[in-house]
N, C-alpha and C positions, 0 to 999 in steps of 0.2 A: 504494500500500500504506500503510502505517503510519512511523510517526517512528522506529519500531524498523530497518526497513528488512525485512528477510526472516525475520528472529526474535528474538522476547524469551527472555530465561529469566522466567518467569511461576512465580509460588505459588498453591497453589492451596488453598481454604478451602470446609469441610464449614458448614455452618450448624447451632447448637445447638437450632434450634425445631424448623428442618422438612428432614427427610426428602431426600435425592437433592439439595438446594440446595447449588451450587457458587459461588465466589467465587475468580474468575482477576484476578489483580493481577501487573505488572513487579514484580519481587524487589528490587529496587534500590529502588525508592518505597516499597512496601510497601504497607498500607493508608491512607496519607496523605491519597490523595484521594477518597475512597471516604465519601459524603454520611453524615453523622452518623445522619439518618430511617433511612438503609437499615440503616446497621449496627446498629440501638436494633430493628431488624424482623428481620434476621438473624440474631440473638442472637451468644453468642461465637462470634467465627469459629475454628477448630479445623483447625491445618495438616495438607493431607492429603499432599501430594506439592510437589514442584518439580519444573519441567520445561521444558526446552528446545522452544520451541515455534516451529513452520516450517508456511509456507504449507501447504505437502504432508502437512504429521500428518495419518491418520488417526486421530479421535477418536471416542468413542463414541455423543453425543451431540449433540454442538456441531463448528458447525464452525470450524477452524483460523483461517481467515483473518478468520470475524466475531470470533472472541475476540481476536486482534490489531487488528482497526480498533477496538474497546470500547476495550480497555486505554489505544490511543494516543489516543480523542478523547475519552474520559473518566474515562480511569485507571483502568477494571474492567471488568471483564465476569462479567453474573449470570446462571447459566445455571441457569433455573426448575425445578422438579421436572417430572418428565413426567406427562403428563394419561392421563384414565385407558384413550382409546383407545391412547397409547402403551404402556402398560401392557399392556393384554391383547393387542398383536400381537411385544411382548418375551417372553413370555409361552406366546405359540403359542397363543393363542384367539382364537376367532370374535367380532365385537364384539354 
């Protein structure tokens, strides 16, 4: 698993550009280690939630245990906006 062991508490960031873009970081670090490019392309990050996070969360989009192996090998995890087949089967349309 991860450095965390079975779970972080993680914060969680909305991106001010684009749409559905997440930004899961350890609450303790914060955005420390989180590459200057990315964040200069993320715009301001804008905290959504904090959350106690375990292999077993179900999550909406992502899953549990890739957001913890991010966070522990490279201090984040950036979960992309959804494309736009994901869209139209969230949606309940035919692609």
């Amino acid at each position: 698993m991860s450095e965390f062991g079975e779970r972080c508490l993680c914060q969680v960031y909305c991106s001010s550009r684009r749409a559905e873009m997440y930004l899961y970081v350890d609450k303790t670090v914060g955005l420390a280690e989180v590459p200057q490019t990315l964040l200069a392309q993320f715009g301001e990050p804008r905290e959504v939630m904090t959350l106690l996070l375990e292999p077993s969360r179900k999550m909406a989009r992502a899953n549990a245990v890739d957001i913890l192996d991010g966070i522990a090998t490279q201090g984040f995890y950036l979960q992309m906006p959804p494309t736009q087949a994901e869209l139209l089967r969230r949606d309940g349309q035919n692609e």
